[in-house]
DRENPA-3360 file (N, C-alpha, C; in nm, 2 decimals, always signed):
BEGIN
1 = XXXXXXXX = +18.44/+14.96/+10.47/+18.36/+14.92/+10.58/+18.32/+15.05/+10.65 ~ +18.19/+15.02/+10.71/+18.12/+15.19/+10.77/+18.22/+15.23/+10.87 ~ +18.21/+15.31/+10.95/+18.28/+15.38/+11.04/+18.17/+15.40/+11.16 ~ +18.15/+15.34/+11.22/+18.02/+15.40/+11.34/+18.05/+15.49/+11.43 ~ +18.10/+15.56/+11.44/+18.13/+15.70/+11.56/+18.07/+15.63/+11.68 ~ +18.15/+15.66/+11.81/+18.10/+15.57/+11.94/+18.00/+15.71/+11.97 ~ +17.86/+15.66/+12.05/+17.75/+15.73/+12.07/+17.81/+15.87/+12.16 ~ +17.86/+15.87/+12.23/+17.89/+15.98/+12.37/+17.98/+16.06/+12.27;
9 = XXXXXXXX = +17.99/+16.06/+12.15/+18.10/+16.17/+12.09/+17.96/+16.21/+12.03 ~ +17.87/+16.17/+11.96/+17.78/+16.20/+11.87/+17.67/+16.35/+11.89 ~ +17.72/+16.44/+11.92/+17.66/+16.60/+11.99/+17.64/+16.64/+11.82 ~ +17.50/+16.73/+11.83/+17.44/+16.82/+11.73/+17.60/+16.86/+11.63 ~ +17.66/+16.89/+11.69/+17.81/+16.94/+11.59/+17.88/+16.84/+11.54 ~ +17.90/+16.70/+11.63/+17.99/+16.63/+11.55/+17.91/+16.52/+11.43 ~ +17.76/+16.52/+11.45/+17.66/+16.51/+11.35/+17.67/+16.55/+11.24 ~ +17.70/+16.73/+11.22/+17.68/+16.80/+11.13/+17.85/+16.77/+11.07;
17 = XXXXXXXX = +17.97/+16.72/+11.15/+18.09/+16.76/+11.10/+18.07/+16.60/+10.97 ~ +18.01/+16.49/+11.05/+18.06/+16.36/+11.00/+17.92/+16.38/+10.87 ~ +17.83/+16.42/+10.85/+17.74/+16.47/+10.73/+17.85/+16.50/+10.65 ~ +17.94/+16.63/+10.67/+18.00/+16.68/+10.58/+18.14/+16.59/+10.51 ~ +18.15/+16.54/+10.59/+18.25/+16.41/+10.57/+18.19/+16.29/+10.44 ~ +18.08/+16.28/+10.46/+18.00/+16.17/+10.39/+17.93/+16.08/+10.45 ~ +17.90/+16.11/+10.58/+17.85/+16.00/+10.68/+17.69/+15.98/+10.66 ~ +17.60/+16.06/+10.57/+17.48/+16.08/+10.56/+17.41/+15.98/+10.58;
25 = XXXXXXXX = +17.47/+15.88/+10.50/+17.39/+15.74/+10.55/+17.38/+15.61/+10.65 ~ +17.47/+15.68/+10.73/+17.52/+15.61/+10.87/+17.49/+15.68/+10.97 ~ +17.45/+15.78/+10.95/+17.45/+15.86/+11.13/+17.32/+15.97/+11.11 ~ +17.23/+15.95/+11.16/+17.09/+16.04/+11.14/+17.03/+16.03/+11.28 ~ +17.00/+16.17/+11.32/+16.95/+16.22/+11.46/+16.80/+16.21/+11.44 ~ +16.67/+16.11/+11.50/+16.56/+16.14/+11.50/+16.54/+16.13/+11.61 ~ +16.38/+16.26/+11.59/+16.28/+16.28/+11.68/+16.18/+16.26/+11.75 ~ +16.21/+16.19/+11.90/+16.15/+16.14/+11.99/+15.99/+16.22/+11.99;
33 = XXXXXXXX = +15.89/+16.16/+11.97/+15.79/+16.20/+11.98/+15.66/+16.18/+12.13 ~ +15.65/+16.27/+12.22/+15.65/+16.18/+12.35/+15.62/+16.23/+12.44 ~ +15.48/+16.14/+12.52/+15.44/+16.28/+12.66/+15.44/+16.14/+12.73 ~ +15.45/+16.14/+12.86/+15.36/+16.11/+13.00/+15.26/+16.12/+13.10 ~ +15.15/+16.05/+13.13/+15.08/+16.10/+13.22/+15.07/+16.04/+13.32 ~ +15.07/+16.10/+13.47/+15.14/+16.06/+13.60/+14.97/+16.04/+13.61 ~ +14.93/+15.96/+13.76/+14.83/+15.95/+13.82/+14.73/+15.92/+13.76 ~ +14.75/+15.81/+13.71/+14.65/+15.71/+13.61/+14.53/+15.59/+13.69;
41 = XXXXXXXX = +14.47/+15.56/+13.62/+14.41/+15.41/+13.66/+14.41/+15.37/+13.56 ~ +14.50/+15.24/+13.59/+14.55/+15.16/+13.47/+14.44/+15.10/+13.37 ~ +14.37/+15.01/+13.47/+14.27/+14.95/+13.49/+14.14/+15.01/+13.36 ~ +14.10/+15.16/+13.39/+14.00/+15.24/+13.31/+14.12/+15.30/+13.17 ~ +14.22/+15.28/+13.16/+14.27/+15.33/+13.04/+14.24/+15.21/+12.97 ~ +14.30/+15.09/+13.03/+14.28/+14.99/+12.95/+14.16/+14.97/+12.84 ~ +14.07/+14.98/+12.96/+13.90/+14.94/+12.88/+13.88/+15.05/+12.78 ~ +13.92/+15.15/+12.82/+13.92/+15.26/+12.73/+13.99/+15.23/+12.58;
49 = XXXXXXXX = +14.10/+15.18/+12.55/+14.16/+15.17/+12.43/+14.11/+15.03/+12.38 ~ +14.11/+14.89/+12.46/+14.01/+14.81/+12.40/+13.91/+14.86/+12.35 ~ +13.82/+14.96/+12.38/+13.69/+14.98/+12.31/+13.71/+15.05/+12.19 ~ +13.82/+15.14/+12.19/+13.82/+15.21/+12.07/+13.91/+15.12/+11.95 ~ +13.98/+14.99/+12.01/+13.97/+14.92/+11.87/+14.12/+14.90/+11.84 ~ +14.24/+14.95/+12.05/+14.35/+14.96/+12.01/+14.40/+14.76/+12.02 ~ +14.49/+14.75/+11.96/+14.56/+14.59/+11.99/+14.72/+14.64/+12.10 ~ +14.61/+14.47/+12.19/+14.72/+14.51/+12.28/+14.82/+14.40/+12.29;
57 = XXXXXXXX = +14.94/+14.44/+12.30/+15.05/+14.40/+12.38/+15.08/+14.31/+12.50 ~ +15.08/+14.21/+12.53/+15.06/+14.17/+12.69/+15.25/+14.22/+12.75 ~ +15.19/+14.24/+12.87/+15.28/+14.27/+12.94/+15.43/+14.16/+12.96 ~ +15.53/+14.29/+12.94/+15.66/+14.23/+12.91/+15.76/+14.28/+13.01 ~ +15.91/+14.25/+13.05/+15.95/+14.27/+13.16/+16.07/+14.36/+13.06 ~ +16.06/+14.47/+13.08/+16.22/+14.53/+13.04/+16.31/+14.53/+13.09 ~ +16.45/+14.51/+13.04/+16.54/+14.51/+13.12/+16.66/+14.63/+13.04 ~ +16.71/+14.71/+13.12/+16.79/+14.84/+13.07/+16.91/+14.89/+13.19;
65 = XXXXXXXX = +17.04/+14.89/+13.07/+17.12/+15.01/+13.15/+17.12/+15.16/+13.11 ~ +17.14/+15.24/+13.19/+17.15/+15.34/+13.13/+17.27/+15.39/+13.18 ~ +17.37/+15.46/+13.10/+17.49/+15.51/+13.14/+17.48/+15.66/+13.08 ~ +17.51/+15.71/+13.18/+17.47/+15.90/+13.18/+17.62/+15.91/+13.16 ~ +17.59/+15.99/+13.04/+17.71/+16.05/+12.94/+17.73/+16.21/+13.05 ~ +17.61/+16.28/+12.99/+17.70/+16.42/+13.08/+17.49/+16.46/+13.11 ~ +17.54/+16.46/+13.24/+17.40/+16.51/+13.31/+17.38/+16.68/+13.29 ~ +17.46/+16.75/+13.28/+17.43/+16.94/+13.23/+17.39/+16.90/+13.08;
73 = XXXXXXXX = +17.42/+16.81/+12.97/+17.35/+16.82/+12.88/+17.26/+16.76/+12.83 ~ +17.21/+16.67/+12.98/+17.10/+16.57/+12.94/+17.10/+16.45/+12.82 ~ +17.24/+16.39/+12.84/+17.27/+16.29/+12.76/+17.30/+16.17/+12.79 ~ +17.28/+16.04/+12.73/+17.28/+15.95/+12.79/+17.29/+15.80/+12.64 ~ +17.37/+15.71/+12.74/+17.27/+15.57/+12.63/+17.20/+15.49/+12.70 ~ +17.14/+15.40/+12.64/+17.05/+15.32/+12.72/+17.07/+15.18/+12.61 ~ +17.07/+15.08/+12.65/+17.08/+14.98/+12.64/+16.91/+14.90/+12.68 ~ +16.82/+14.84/+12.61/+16.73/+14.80/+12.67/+16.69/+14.65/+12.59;
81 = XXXXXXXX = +16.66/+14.61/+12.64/+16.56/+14.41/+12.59/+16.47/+14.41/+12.72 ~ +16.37/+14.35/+12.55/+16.24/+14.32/+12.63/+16.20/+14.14/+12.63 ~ +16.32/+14.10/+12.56/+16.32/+13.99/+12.54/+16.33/+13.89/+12.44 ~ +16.27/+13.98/+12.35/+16.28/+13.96/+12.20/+16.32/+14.01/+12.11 ~ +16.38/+14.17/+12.13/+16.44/+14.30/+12.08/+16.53/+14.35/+12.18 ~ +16.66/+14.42/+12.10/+16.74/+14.42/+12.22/+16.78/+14.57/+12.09 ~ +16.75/+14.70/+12.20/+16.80/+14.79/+12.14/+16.98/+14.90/+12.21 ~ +17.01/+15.00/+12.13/+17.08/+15.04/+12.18/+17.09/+15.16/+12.11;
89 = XXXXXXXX = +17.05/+15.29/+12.24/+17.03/+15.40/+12.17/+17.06/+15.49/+12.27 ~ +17.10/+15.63/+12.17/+17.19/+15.74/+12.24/+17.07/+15.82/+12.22 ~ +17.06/+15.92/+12.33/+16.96/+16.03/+12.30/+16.99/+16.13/+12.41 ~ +16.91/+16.24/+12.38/+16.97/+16.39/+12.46/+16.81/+16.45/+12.45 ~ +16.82/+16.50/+12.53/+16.68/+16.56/+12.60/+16.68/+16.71/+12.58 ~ +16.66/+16.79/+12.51/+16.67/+16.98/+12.47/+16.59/+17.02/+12.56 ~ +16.45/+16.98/+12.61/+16.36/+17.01/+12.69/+16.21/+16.92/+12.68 ~ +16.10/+16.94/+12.78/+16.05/+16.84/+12.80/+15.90/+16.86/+12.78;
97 = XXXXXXXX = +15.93/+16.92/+12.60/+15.82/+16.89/+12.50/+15.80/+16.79/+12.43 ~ +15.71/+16.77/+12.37/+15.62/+16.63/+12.34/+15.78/+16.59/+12.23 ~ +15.82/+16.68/+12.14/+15.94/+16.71/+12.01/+16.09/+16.74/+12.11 ~ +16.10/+16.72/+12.27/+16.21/+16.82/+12.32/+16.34/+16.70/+12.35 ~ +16.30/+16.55/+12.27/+16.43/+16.45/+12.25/+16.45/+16.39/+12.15 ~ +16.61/+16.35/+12.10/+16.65/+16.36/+11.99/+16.72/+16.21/+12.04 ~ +16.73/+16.08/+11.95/+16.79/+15.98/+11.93/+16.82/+15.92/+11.81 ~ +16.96/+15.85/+11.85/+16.99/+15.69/+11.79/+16.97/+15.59/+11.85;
105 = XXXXXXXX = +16.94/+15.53/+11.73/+16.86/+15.37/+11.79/+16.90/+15.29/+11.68 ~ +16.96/+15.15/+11.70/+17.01/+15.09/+11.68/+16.99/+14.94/+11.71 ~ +16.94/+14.82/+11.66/+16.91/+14.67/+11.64/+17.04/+14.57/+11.69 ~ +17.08/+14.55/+11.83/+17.15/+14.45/+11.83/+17.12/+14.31/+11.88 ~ +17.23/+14.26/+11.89/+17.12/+14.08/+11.95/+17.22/+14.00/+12.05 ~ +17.29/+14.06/+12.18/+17.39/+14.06/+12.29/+17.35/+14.14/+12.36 ~ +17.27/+14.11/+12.49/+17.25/+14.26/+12.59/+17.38/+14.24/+12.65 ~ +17.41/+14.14/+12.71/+17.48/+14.09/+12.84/+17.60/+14.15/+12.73;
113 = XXXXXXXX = +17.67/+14.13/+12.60/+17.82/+14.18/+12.59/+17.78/+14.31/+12.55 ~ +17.72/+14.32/+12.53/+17.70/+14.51/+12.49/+17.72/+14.57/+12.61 ~ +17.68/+14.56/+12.73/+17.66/+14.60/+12.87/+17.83/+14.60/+12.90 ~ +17.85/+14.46/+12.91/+18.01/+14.46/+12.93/+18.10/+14.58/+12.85 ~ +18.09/+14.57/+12.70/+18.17/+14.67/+12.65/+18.19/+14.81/+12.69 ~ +18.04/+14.81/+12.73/+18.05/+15.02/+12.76/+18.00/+14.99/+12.89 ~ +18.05/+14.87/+12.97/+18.08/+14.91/+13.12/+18.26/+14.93/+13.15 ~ +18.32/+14.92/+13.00/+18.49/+14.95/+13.02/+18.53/+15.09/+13.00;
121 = XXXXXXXX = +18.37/+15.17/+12.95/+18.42/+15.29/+12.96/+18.40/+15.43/+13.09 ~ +18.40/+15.54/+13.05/+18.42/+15.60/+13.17/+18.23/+15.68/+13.16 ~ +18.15/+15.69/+13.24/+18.07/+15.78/+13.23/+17.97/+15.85/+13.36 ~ +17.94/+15.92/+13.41/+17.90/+16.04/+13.51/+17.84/+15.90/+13.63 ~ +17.74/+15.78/+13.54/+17.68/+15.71/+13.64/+17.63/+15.58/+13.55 ~ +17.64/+15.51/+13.60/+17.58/+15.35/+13.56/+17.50/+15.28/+13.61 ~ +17.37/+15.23/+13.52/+17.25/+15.24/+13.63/+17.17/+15.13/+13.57 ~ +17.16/+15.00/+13.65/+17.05/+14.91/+13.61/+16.93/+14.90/+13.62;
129 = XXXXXXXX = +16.83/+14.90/+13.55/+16.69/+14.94/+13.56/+16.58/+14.84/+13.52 ~ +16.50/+14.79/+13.58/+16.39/+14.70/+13.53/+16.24/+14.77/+13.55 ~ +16.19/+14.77/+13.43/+16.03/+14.78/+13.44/+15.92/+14.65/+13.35 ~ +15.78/+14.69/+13.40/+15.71/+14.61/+13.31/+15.63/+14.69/+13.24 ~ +15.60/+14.69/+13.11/+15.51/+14.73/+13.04/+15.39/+14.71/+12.92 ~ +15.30/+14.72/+12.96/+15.18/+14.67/+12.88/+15.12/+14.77/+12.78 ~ +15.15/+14.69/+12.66/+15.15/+14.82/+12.54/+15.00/+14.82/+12.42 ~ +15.00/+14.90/+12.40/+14.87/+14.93/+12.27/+14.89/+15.01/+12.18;
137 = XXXXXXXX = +14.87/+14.97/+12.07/+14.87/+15.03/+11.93/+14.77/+15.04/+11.85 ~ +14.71/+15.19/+11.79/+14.60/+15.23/+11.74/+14.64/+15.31/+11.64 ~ +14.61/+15.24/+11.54/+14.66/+15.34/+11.41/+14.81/+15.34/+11.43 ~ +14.90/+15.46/+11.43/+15.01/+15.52/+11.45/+15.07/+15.55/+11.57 ~ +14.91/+15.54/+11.69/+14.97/+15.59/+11.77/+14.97/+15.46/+11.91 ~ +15.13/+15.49/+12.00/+15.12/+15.39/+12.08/+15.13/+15.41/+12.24 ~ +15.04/+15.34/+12.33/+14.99/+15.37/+12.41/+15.06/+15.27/+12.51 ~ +15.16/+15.30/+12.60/+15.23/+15.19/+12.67/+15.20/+15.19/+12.82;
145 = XXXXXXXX = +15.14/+15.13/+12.93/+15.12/+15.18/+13.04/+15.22/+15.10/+13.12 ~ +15.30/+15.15/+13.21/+15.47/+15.15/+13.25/+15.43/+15.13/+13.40 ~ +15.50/+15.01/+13.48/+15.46/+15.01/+13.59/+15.68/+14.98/+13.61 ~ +15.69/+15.09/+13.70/+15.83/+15.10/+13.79/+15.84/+15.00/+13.91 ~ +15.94/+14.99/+13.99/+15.96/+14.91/+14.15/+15.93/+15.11/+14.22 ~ +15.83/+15.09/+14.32/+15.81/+15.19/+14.41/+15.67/+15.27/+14.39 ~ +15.71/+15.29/+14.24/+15.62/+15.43/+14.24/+15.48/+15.33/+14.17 ~ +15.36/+15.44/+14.16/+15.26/+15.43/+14.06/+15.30/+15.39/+13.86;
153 = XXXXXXXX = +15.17/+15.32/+13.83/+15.24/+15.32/+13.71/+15.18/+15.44/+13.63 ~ +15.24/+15.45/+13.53/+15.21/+15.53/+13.41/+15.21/+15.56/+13.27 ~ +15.15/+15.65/+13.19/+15.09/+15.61/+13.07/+15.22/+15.72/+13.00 ~ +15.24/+15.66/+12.90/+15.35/+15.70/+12.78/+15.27/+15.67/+12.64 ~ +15.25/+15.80/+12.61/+15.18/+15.80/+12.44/+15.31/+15.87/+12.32 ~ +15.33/+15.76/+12.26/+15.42/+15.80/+12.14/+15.34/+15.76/+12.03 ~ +15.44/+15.87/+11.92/+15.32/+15.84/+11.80/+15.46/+15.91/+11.69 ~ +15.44/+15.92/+11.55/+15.53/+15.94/+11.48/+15.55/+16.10/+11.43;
161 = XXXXXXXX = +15.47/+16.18/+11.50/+15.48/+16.32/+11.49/+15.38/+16.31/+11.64 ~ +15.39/+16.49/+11.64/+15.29/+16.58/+11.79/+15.17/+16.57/+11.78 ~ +15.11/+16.60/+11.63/+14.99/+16.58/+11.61/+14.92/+16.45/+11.69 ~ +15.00/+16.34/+11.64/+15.01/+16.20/+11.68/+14.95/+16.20/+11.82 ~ +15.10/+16.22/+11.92/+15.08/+16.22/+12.04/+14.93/+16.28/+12.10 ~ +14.92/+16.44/+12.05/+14.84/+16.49/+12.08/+14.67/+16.43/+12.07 ~ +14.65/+16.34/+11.96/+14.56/+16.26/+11.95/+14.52/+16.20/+12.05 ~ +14.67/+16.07/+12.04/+14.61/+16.03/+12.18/+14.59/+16.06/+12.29;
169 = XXXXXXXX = +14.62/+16.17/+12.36/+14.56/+16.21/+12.48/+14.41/+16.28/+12.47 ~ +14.41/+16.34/+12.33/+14.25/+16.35/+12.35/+14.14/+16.20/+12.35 ~ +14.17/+16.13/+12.30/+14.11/+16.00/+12.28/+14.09/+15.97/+12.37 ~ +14.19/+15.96/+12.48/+14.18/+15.91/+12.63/+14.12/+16.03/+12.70 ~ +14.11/+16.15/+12.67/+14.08/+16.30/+12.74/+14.11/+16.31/+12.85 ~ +14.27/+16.34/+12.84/+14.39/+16.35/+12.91/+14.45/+16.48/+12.86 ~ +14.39/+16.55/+12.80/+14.45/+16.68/+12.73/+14.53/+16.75/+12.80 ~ +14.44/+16.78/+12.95/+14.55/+16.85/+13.05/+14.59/+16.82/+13.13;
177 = XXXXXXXX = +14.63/+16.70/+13.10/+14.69/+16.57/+13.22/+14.85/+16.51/+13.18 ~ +14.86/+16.59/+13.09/+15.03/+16.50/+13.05/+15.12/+16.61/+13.12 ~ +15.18/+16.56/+13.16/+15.34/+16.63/+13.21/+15.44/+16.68/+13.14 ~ +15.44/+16.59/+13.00/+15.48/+16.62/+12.92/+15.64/+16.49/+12.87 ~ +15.77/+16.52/+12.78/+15.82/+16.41/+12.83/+15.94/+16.39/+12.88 ~ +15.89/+16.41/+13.01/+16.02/+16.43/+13.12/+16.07/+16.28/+13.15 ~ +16.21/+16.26/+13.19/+16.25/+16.15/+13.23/+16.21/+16.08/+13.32 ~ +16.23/+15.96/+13.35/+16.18/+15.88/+13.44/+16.24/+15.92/+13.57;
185 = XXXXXXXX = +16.36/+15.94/+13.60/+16.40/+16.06/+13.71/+16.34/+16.15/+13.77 ~ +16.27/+16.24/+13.70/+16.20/+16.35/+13.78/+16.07/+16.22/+13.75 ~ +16.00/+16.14/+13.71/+15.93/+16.05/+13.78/+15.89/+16.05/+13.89 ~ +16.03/+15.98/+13.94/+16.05/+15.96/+14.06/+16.06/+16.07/+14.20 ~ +16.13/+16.18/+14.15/+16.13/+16.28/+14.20/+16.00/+16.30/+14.26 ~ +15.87/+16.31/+14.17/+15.75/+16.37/+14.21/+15.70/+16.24/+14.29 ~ +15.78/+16.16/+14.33/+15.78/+16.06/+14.44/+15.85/+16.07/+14.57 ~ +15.91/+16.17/+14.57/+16.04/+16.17/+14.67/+16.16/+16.10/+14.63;
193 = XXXXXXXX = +16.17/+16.07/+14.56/+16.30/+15.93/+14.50/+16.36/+15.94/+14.40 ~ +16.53/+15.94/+14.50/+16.61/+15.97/+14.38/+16.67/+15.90/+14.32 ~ +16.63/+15.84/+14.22/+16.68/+15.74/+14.14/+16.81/+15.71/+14.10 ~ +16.90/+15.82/+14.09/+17.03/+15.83/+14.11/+17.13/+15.76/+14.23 ~ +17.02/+15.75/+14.32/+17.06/+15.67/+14.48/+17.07/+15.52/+14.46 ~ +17.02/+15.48/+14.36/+16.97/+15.32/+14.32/+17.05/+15.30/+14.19 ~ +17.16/+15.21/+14.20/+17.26/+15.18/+14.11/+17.18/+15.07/+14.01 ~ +17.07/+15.01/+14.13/+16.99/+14.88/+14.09/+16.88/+14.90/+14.14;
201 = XXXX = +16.77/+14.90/+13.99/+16.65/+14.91/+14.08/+16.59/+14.80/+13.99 ~ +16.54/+14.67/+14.07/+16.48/+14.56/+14.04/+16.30/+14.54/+14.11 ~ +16.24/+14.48/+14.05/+16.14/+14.42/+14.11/+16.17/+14.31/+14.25 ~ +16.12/+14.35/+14.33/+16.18/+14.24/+14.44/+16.08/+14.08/+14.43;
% end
């Protein structure tokens, strides 16, 4: 039977140790591909990617914990369902280029006991989070516009490489409009709002 290493041990080294072990086909680090753009109108992206031919997504309510492993190394899991998919993925942030985050992601079908189990463990902070998002897909690349409780909403273009990403912001000609892909944290920050202050942030 496999061995799944619990996610908050899973750092660049103990990757490389459990490879050498034989774990190759159980444990693989991929490449978040991924920018943001703050100060949008939702409204003109929309019409914009209808025209050019993207299929859209109707808007879904996500629901996510996230439990911060170690905040100096920008690590974390997240737990998230959108209602029909319920994922569960570890990832770490190196810096906040389009290539500057690394995850596991993982298929389960229990939010509510998954939540329970790794609420028995110990971690920096525990954090319930709800957004909505209305998503589009064109070709390879996907185009999700993210509406939070407080702030403005915003556009997240992922794609399966940079090139990818990079596409789509020219398509939308947003070239020099992405922030790049910083957490939803400093999000907020360029709101005044520290997200960290909010154990629970719900739609009211």
């Amino acid at each position: 039977m496999a061995y799944w290493p619990p996610f908050w041990l899973v750092s660049d080294c103990s990757l490389r140790h459990l490879r050498d072990l034989g774990y190759n086909q159980y444990v693989s680090m991929a490449t978040e591909f991924e920018t943001k753009v703050l100060d949008i109108n939702p409204e003109e992206i929309e019409d914009k990617l209808l025209k050019l031919g993207a299929q859209k997504t109707p808007e879904k309510l996500m629901r996510r914990w996230v439990f911060n492993i170690n905040p100096k190394t920008h690590e974390w899991i997240r737990l998230r369902g959108d209602g029909k998919k319920i994922t569960l993925c570890y990832k770490k942030r190196e810096d906040r280029k389009i290539d500057g985050t690394n995850e596991i992601e993982i298929e389960i079908n229990d939010f509510d006991a998954a939540a329970k189990i790794l609420k028995q463990l110990k971690f920096f902070g525990i954090y319930y989070q709800e957004n909505k998002r209305t998503s589009f897909r064109l070709n390879k690349i996907e185009f999700c516009l993210d509406s939070w409780p407080q702030i403005p909403t915003h556009l997240e273009i992922e794609s399966t490489n940079e090139a990818g990403v990079k596409e789509g912001l020219k398509l939308l000609g947003l070239e020099d409009k992405e922030v790049g892909n910083i957490s939803v944290v400093l999000v907020y920050k360029k709101h005044g709002i520290d997200l960290h202050d909010h154990s629970e942030l719900k739609f009211s």
